[in-house]
N, C-alpha and C positions, 0 to 999 in steps of 0.2 A: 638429432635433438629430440623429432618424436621419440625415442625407444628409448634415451634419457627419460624422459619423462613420463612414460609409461613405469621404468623400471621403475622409478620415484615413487609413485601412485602406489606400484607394488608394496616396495616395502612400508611403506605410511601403513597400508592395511594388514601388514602382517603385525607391524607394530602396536594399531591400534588392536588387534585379534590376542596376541602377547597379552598386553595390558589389562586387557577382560578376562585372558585366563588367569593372568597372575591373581586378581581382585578376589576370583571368585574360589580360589582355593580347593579347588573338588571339581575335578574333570573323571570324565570317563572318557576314555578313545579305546578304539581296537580297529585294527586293520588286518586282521588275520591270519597274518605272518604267522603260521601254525607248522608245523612238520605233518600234522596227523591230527585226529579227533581225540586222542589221549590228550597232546598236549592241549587244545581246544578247551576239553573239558577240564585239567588242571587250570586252565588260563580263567575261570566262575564262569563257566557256559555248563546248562545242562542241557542233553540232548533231551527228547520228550520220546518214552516209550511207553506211555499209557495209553488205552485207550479211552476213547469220548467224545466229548466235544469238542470244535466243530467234525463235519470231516461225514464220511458214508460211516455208518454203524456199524460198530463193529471191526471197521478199517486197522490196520494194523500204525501205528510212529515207532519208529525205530532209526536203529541206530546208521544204518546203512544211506540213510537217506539225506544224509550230510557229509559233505567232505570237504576239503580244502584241493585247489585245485593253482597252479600258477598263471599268473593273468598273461594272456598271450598279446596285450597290447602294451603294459607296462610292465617291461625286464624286469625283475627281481621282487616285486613287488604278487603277492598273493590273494584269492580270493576264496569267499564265504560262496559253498556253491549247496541248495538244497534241492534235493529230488524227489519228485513225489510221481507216481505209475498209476496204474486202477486199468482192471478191466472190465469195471462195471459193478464188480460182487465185490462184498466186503471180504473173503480172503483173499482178493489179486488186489486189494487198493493198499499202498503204501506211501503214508503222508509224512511231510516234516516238518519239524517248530524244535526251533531253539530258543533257549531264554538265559536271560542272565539274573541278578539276584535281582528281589521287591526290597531295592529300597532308594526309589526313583521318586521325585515330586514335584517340584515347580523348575523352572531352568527355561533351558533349549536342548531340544532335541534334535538330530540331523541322522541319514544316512544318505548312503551312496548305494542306486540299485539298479539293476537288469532286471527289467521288467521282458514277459517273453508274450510275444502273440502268438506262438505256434506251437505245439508240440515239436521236441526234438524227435521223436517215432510215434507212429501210430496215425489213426485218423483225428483231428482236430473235431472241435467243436463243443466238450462236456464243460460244464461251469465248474473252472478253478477258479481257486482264488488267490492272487501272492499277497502278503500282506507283512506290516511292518508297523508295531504298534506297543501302546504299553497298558497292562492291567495290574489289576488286585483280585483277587476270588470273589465271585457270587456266590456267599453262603446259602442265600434263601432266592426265592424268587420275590422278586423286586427290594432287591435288599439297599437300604437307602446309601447305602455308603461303598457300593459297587463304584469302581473307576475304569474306567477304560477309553484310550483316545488311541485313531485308527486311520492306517491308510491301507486301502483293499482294492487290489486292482482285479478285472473284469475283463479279462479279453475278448472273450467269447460271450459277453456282455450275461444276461440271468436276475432271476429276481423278480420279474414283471419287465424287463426292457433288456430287448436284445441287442443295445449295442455296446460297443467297448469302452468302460468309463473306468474312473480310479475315484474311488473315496475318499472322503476326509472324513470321519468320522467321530464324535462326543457325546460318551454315553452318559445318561444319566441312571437308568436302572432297566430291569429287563426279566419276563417270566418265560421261560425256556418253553415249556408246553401249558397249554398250547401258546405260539408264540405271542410274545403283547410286548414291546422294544418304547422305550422313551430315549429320545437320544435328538442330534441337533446335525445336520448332511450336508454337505458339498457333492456335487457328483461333476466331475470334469469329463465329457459325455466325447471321448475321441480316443482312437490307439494311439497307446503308450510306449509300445515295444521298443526297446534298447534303454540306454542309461540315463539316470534321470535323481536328481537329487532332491529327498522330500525331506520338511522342515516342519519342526512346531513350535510355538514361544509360548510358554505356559507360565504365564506371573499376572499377579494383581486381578483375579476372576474374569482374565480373557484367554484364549488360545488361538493361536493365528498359524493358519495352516499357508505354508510357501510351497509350492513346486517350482524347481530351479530357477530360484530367487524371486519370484512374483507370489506372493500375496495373492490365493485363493478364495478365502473367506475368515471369521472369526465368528467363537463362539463362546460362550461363557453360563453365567445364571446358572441354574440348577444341573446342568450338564460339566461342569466343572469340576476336576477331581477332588474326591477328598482324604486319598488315601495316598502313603506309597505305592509303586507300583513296581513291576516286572520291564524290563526291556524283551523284547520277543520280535522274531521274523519266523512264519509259519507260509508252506505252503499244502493247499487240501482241497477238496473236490468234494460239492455241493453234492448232494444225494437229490435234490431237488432238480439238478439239471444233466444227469447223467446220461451220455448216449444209448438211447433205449434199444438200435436195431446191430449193434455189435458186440462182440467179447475180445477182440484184437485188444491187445496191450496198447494204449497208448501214456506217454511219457512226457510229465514237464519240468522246467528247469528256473531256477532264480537266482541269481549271482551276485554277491553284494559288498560291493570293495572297501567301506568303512563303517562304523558308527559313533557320533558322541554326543555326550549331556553336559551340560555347562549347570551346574547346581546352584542355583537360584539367580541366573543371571540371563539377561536379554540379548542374546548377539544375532547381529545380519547375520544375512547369508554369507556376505561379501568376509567377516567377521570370519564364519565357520570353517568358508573355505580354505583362508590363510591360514588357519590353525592349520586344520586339516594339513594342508602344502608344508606347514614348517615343521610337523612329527614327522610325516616322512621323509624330508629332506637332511632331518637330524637322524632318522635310522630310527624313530621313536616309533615302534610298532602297537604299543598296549601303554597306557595310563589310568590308572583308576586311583581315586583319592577321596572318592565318594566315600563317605562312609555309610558302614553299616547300620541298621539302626539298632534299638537297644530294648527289649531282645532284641533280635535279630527275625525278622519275617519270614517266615517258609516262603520261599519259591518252587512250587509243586511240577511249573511246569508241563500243566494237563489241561490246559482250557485255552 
């Protein structure tokens, strides 16, 4: 009778998850099911091979530093894996950031991530950062219509406080040098490491940041986008906190088995997940219905 009625409960919430995707007509999902970076990058991902910001200067993004790898805990089912190295200088640092197109704005947001506390080689300890986020270009410094909302994990904690915390972050605008940041913070001040799903609800001048299904904080008012923006997961190593007494290669990792946007629509967690459960259950690996916008926005993929 309980597992009846569990399974009940189940489908009620895939159905009510159904019903909100149907309403809102413009989903984006992906789940990775890639063979390779080619198709990755035919599927509207760009890898990022410029250099800039963030990241040690000079530091190399490239293509190498993404791959698709098969998830060794769920059979047939594939994963987003990004790699980023440094031995300190900027020609051993190789970072990575993926993005998808600018033309993202109010909705839900959701992904599914491995977060890492440890280097997989090397000695631990230089301030990375994985992160998972959405912008639009800073033309100028403090340009009023800059967008950007962010989750940035810390392992190796950095910044002014060494401990391991995850961001939730809402920019409002920002002047690169020397630094001056306007923006609105969560900081979840404990190790993260292993999988973890992080959540935003972006409608009616609020944003409400979830870590797996709990309600973090909320922010809005002038830190509130006002543009399209970019889908992106990036990971890069602060120059500010770099192991100052080695040159050893050290190497980290980020792994991220889904992501989707629900185009101007407010859904649970409980909501996201069902979806989530029922593309893959139906074999539905990629949905994008989002449209473009008109032009169409560069997604440059460099910041």
């Amino acid at each position: 009778m309980k597992y009846l009625k569990n399974s009940l409960l189940a489908l009620a919430a895939m159905l009510a998850a159904g019903s909100a995707m149907a309403a809102a007509d413009a989903i984006f999902f992906d789940d990775f099911h890639y063979a390779d970076t080619k198709a990755l990058v035919a599927g509207g991902w760009k890898i990022r091979d410029q250099q800039g910001h963030p990241g040690i200067e000079h530091g190399h993004w490239g293509p190498d530093t993404i791959s698709l790898v098969d998830d060794p805990e769920l059979g047939g089912e594939r994963l987003l894996r990004l790699n980023a190295r440094t031995d300190g200088t900027a020609p051993g640092t190789f970072q990575a950031q993926l993005c998808h197109q600018r033309k993202y704005f109010e909705g839900t947001y959701a992904a599914r991530i491995r977060f890492s506390d440890a280097p997989v080689a090397g000695p631990g300890g230089d301030l990375v950062v994985e992160a998972f986020y959405t912008s639009s270009p800073l033309k100028h410094d403090f340009d009023p219509q800059y967008s950007e909302l962010d989750w940035e994990y810390l392992p190796n904690g950095g910044w002014g406080n060494p401990h391991s915390r995850l961001y939730s972050v809402s920019w409002q605008t920002v002047q690169m040098e020397p630094w001056n940041a306007f923006n609105q913070v969560h900081e979840e001040q404990r190790a993260l490491g292993g999988w973890h799903t992080v959540m935003m609800q972006v409608v009616a001048g609020k944003i409400r940041y979830f870590l797996d299904g709990l309600q973090l904080d909320e922010h809005g008012g002038r830190n509130y986008p006002a543009l399209p923006m970019s889908i992106n997961f990036n990971l890069w190593f602060s120059p500010s906190g770099v192991l100052p007494d080695t040159k050893a290669q050290r190497s980290y990792r980020q792994d991220v088995a889904w992501v989707l946007h629900a185009k101007d629509r407010l859904l649970s967690p409980a909501q996201v997940d069902a979806a989530v459960s029922g593309y893959r259950k139906a074999g539905t690996h990629q949905v994008d219905t989002v449209p473009a916008m008109t032009p169409p926005l560069a997604s440059n993929c460099d910041f």
